[in-house]
Each structure stands twice: as structure tokens, then as C-alpha cells.
N, CA, C and O atoms as a MOPAC input file, in Angstrom:
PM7 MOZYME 1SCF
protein

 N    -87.81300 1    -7.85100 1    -0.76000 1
 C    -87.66200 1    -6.42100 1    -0.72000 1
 C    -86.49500 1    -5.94100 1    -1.57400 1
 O    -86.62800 1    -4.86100 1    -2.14800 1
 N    -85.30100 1    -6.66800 1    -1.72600 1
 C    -84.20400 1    -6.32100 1    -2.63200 1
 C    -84.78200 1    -5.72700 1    -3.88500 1
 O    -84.83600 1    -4.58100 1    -4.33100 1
 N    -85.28000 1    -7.14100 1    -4.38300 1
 C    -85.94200 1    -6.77000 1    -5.77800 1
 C    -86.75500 1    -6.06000 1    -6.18800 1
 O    -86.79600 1    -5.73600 1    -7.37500 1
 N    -87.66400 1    -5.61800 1    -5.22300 1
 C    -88.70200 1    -4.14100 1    -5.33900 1
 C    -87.35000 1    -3.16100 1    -5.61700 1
 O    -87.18400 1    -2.71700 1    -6.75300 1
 N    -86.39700 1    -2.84400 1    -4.54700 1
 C    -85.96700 1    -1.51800 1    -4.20500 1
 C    -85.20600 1    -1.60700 1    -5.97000 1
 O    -85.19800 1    -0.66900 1    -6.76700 1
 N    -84.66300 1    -2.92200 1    -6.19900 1
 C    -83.66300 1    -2.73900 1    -7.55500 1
 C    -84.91900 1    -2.50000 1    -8.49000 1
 O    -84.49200 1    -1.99500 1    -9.52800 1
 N    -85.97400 1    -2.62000 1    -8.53500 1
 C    -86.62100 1    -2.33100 1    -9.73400 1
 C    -87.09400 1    -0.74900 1    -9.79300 1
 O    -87.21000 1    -0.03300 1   -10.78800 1
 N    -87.40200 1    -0.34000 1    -7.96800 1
 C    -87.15600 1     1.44700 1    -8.27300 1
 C    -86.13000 1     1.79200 1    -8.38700 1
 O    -86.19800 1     3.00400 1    -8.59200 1
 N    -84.84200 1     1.38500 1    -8.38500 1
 C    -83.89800 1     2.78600 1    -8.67300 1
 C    -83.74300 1     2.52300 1   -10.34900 1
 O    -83.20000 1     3.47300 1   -10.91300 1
 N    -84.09700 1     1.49200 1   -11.16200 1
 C    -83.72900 1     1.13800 1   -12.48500 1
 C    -85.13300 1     2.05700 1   -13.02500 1
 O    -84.76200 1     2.84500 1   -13.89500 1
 N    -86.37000 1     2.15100 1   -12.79700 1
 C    -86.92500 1     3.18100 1   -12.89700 1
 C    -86.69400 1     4.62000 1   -12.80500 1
 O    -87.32800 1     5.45600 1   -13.44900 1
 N    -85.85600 1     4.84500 1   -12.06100 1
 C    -85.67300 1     6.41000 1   -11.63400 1
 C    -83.97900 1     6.78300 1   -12.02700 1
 O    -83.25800 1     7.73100 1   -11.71500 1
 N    -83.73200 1     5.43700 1   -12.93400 1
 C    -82.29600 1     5.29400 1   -13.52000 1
 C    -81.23800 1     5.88200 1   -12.45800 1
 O    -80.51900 1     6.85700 1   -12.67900 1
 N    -81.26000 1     5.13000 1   -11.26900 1
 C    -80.07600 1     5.47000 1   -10.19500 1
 C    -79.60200 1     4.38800 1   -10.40900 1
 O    -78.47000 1     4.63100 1    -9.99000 1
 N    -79.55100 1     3.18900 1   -10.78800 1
 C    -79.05400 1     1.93800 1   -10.40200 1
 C    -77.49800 1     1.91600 1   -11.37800 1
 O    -77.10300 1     0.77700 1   -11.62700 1
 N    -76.90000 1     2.71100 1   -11.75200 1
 C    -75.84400 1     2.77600 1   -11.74400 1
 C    -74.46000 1     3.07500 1   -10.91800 1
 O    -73.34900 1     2.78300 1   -11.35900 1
 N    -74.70400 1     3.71900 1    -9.61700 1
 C    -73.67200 1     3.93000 1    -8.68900 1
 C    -74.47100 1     3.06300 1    -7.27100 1
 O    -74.35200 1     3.60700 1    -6.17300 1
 N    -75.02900 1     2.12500 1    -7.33300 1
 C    -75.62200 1     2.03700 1    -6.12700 1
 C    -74.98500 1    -0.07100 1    -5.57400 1
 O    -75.00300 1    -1.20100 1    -6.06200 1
 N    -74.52800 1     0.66200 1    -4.28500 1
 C    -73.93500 1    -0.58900 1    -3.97600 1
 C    -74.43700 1    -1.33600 1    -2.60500 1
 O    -74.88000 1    -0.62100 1    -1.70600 1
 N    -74.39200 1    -2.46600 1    -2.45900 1
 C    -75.45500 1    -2.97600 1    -1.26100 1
 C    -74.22000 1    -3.04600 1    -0.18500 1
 O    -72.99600 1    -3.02400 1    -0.31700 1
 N    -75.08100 1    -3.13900 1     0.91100 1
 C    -74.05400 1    -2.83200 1     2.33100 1
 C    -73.54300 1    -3.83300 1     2.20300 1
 O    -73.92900 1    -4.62900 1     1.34700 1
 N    -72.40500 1    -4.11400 1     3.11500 1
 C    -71.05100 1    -5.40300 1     3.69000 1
 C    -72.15100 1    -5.75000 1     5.07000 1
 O    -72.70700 1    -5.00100 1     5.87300 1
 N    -72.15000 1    -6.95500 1     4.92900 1
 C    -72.54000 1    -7.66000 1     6.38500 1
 C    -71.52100 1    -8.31700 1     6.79400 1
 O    -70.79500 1    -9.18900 1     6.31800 1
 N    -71.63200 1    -7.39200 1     8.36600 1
 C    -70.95100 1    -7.91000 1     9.74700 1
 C    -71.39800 1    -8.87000 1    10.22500 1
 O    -72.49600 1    -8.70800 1    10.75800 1
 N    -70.71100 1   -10.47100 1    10.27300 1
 C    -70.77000 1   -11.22400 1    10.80500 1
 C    -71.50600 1   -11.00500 1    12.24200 1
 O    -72.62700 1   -11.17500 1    12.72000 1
 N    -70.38100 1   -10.58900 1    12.60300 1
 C    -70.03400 1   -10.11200 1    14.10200 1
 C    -71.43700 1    -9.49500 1    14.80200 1
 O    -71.70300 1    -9.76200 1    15.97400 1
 N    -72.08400 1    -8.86300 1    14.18800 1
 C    -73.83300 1    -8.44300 1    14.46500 1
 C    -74.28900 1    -9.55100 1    14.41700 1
 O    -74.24300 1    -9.92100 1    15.59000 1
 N    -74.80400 1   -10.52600 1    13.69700 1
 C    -75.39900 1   -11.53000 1    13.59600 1
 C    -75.22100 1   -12.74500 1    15.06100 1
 O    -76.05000 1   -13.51700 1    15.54200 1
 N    -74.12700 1   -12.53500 1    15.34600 1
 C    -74.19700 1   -13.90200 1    16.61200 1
 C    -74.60900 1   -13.12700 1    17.86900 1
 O    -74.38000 1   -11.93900 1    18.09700 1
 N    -75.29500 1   -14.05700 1    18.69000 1
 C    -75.82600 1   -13.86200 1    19.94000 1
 C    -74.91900 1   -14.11700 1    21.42600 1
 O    -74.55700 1   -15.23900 1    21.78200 1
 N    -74.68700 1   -13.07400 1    22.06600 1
 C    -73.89300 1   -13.85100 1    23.28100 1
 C    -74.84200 1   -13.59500 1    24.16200 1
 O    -74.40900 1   -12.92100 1    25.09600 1
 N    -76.04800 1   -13.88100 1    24.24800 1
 C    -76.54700 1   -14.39900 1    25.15300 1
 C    -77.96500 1   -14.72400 1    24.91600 1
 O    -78.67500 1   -13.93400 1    24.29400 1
 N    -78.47900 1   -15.98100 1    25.43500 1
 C    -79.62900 1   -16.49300 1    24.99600 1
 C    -80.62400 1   -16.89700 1    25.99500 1
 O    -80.28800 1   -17.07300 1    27.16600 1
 N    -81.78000 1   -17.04700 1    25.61100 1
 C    -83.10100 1   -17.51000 1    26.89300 1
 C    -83.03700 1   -19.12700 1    26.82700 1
 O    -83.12800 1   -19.76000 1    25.77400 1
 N    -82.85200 1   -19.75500 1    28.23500 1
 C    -83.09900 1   -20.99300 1    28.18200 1
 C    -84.42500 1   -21.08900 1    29.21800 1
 O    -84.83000 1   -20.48100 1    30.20800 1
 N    -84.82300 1   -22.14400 1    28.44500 1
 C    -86.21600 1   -22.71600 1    29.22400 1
 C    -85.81600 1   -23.73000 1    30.27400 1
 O    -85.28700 1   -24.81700 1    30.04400 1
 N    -86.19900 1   -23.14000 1    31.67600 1
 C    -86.26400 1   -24.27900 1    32.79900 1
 C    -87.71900 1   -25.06300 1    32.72300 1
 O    -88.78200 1   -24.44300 1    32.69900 1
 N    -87.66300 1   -25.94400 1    32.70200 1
 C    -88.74900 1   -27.09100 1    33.11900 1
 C    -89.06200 1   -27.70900 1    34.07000 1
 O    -88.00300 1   -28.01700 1    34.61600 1
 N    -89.85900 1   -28.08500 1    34.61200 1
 C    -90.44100 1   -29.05900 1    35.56900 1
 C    -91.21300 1   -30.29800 1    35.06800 1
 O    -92.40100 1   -30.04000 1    34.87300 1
 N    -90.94600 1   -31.26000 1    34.87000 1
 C    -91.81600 1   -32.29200 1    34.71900 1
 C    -92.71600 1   -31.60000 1    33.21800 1
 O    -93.90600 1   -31.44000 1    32.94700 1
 N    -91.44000 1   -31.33200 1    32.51300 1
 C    -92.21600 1   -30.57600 1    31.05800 1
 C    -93.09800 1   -29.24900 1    30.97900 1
 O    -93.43000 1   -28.58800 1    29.99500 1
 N    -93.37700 1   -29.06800 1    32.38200 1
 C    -93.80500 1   -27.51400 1    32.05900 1
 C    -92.99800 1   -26.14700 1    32.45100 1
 O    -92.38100 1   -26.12000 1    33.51600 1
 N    -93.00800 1   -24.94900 1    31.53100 1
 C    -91.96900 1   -24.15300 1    31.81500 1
 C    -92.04900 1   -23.39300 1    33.25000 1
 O    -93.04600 1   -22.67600 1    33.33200 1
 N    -91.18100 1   -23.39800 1    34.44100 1
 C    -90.91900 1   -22.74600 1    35.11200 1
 C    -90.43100 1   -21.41700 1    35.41300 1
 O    -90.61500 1   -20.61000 1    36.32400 1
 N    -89.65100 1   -21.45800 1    34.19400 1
 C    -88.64800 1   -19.93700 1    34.01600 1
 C    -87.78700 1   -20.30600 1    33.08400 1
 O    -87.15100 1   -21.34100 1    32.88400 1
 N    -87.91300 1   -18.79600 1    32.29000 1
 C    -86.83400 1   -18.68100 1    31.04200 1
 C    -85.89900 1   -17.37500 1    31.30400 1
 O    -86.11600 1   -16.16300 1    31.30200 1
 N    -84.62400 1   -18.28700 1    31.55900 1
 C    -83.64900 1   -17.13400 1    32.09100 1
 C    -82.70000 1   -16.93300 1    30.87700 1
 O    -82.59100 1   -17.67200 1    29.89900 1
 N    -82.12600 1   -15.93200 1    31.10900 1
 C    -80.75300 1   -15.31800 1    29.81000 1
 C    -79.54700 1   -15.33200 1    30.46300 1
 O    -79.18500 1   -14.49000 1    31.28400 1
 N    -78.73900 1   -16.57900 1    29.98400 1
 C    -77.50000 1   -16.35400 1    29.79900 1
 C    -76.72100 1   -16.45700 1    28.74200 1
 O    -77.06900 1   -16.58100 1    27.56800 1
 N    -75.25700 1   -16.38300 1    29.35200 1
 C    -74.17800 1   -16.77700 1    27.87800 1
 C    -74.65300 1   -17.55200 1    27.50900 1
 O    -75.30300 1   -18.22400 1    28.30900 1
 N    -74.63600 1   -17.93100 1    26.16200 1
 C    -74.44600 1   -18.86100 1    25.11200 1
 C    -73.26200 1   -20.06000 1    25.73300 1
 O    -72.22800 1   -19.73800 1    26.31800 1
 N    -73.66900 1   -21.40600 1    25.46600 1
 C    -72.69400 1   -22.78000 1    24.93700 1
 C    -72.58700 1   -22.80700 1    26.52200 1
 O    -71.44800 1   -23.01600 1    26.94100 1
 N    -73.51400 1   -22.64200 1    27.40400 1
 C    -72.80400 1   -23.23300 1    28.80300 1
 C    -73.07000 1   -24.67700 1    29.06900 1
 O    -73.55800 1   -25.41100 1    28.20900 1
 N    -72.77900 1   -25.03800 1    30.14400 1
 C    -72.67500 1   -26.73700 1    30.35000 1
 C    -74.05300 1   -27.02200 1    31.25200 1
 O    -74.93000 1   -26.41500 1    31.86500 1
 N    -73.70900 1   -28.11200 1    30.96800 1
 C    -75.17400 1   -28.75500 1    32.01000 1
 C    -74.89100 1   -28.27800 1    33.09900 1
 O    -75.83800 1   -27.58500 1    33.47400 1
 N    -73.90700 1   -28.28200 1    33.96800 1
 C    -73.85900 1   -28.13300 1    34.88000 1
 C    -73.79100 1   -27.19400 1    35.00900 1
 O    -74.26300 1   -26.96000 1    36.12200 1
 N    -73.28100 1   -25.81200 1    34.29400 1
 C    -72.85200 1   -24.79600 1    35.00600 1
 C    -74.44700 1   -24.03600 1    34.81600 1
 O    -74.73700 1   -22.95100 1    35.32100 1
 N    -75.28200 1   -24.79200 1    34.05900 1
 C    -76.72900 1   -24.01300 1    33.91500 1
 C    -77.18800 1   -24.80200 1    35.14000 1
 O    -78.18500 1   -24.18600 1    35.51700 1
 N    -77.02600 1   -25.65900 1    35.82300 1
 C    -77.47900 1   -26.51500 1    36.75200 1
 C    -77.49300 1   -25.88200 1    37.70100 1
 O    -78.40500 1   -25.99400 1    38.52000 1
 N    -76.29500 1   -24.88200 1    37.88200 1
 C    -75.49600 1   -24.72000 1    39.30800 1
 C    -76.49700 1   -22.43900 1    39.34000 1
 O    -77.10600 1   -21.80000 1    40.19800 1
 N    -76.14000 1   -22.20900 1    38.16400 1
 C    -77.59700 1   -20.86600 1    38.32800 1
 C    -78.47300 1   -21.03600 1    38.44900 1
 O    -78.99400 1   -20.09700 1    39.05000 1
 N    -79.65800 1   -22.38100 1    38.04700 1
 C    -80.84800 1   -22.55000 1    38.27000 1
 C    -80.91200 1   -22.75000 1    39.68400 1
 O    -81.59200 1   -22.09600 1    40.47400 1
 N    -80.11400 1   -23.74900 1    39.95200 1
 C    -80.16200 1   -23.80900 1    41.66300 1
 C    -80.11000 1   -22.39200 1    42.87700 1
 O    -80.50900 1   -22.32200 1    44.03900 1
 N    -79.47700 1   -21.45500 1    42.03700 1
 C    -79.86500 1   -19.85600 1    42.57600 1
 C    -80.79700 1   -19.34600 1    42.23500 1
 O    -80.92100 1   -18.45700 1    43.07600 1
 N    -81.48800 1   -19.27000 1    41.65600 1
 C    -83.13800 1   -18.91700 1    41.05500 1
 C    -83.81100 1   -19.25800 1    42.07300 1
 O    -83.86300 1   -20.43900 1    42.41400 1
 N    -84.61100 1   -18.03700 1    42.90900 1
 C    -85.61800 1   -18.51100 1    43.51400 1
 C    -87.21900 1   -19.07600 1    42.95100 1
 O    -88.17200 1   -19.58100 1    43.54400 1
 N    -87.02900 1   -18.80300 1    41.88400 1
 C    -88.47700 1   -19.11400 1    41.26200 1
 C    -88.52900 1   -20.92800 1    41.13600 1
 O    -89.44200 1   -21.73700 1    41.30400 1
 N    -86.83900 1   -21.09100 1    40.69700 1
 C    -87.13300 1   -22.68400 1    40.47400 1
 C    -86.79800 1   -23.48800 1    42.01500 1
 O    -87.15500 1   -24.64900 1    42.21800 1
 N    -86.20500 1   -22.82300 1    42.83100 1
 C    -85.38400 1   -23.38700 1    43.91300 1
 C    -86.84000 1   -24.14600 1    44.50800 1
 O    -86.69700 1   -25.36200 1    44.63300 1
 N    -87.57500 1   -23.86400 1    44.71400 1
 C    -88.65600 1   -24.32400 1    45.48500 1
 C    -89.30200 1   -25.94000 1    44.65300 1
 O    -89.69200 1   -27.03100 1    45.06900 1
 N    -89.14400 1   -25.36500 1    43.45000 1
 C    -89.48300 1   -27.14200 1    42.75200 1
 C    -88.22900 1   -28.31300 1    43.50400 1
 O    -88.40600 1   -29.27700 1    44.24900 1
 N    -87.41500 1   -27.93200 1    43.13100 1
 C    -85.99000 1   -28.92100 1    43.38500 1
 C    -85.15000 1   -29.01100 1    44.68700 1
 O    -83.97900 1   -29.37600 1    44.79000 1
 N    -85.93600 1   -28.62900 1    45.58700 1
 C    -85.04000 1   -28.16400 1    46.84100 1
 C    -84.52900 1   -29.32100 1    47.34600 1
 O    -83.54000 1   -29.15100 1    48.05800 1
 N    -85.05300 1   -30.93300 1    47.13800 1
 C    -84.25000 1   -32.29900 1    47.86000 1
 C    -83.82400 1   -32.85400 1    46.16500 1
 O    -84.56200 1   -33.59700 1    45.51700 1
 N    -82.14300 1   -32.17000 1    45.52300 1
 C    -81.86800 1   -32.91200 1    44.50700 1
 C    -82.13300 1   -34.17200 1    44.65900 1
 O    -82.20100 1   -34.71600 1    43.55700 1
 N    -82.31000 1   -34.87300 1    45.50800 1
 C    -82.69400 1   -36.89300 1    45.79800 1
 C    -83.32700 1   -36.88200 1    45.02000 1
 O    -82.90200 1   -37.55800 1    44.08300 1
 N    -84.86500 1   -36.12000 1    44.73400 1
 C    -86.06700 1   -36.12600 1    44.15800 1
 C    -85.95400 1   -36.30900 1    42.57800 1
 O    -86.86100 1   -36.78100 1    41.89200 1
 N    -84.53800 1   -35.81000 1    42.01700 1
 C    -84.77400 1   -35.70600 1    40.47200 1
 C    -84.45500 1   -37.06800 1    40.09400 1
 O    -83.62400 1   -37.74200 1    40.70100 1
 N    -85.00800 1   -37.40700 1    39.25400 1
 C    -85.31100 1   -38.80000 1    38.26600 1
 C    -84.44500 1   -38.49100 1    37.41600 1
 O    -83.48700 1   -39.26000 1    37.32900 1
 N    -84.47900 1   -37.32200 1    36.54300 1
 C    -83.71900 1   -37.26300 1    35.28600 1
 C    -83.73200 1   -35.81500 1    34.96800 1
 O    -84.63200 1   -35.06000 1    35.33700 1
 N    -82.50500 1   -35.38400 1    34.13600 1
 C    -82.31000 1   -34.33800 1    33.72900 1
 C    -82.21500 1   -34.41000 1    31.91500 1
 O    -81.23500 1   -34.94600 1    31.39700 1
 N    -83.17000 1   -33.90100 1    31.18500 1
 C    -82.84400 1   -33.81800 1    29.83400 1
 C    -82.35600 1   -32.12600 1    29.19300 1
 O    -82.81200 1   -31.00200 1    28.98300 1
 N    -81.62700 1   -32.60600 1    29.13600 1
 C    -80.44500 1   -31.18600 1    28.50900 1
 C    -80.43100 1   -30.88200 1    26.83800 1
 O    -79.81700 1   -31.65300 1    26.10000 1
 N    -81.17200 1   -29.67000 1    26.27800 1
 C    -80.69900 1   -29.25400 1    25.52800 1
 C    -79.97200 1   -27.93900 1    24.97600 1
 O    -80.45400 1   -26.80800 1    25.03800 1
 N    -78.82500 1   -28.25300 1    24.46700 1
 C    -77.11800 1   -27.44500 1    24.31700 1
 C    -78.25100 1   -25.95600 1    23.79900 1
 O    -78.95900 1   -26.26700 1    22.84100 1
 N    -78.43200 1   -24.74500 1    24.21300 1
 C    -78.56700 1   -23.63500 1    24.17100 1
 C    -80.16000 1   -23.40000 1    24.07700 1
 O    -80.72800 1   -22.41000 1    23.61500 1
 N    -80.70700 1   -24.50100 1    24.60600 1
 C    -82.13800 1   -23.89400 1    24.59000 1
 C    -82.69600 1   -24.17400 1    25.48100 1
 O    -83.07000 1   -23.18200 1    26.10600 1
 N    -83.15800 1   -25.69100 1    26.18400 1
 C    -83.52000 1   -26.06600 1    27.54600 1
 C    -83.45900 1   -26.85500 1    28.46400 1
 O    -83.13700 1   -28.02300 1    28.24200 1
 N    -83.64200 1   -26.58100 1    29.23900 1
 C    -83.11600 1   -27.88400 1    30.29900 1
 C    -84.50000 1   -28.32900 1    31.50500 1
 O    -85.00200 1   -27.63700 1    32.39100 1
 N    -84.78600 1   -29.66200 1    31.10200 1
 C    -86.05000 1   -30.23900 1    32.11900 1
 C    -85.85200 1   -31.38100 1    33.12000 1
 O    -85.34000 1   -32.43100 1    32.73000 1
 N    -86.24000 1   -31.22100 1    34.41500 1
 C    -86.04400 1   -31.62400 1    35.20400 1
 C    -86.99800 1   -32.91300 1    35.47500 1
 O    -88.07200 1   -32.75700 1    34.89300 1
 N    -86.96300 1   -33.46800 1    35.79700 1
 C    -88.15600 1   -35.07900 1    35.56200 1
 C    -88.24000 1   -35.64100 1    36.99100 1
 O    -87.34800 1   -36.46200 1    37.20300 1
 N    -88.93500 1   -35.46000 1    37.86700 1
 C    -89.37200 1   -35.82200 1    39.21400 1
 C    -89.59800 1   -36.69700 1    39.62900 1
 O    -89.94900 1   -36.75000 1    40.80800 1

């Protein structure tokens, strides 16, 4: 699209005072993101929080979720937890 818009204003001879915006970093990053809960690989619930949290501390909100609380209610039961850093976390039975 740049190059369309620069080839109309060089047509309509504006392209002499014309300057492209400053990008804000600061727009671009996300503080807060959807992570996928799992069950035995299928999605349970995709909740939004902060960004960069820990296993555990995503461990310790899922465990308040009533949607997932009912899969996991005897932690004994979990086999394994595979964690990935800002996107999902699956629970293995």
C-alpha cells in the first residue's frame, strides 16, 4: 500500500512536502494476552491475562476458573504439565 499511495501523490505532484508517520513502539506491545488451557490436548478455555506470567502463577488462576476447575479437581490426577511461555498451558491426565 505505501507504494500505491507514493505513486498517487507523484502523480498529483504532492510528493514533495509529504512525510510518513513516527511509529510508537509503545502501541505495538501487548500487555495482555489469550492463553490456551488444555486438557489432555483439547482446549478447555482461553483466558486473558498479563503477558510473561509463570507456570505457576497461570497454574494458581486456572485453578479459580470454574470452567477448568471441574477437569482437575484431585491435582493427584495430573501426569504432566506442558507449559508454553505466553501462549499455552496443557494438562496431561
Amino acid at each position: 500500500m505505501p507504494h500505491f499511495a507514493f505513486e498517487c501523490l507523484k502523480l498529483l505532484d504532492a510528493d514533495k512536502n509529504v512525510s510518513w508517520p513516527k511509529i510508537d513502539s509503545r502501541m505495538l506491545t501487548q500487555k495482555n494476552i489469550k492463553y490456551v488451557v488444555q486438557i489432555n490436548g483439547k482446549t478447555r478455555e482461553i483466558i486473558e491475562e498479563k503477558k510473561d506470567l509463570t507456570e505457576e502463577n497461570l497454574i494458581q488462576l486456572i485453578k479459580l476458573n470454574t470452567k477448568v476447575e471441574k477437569y482437575i479437581k484431585n491435582t493427584n490426577e495430573i501426569k504432566k504439565i506442558i507449559f508454553i511461555e505466553n501462549k499455552l498451558i496443557n494438562f496431561i491426565i
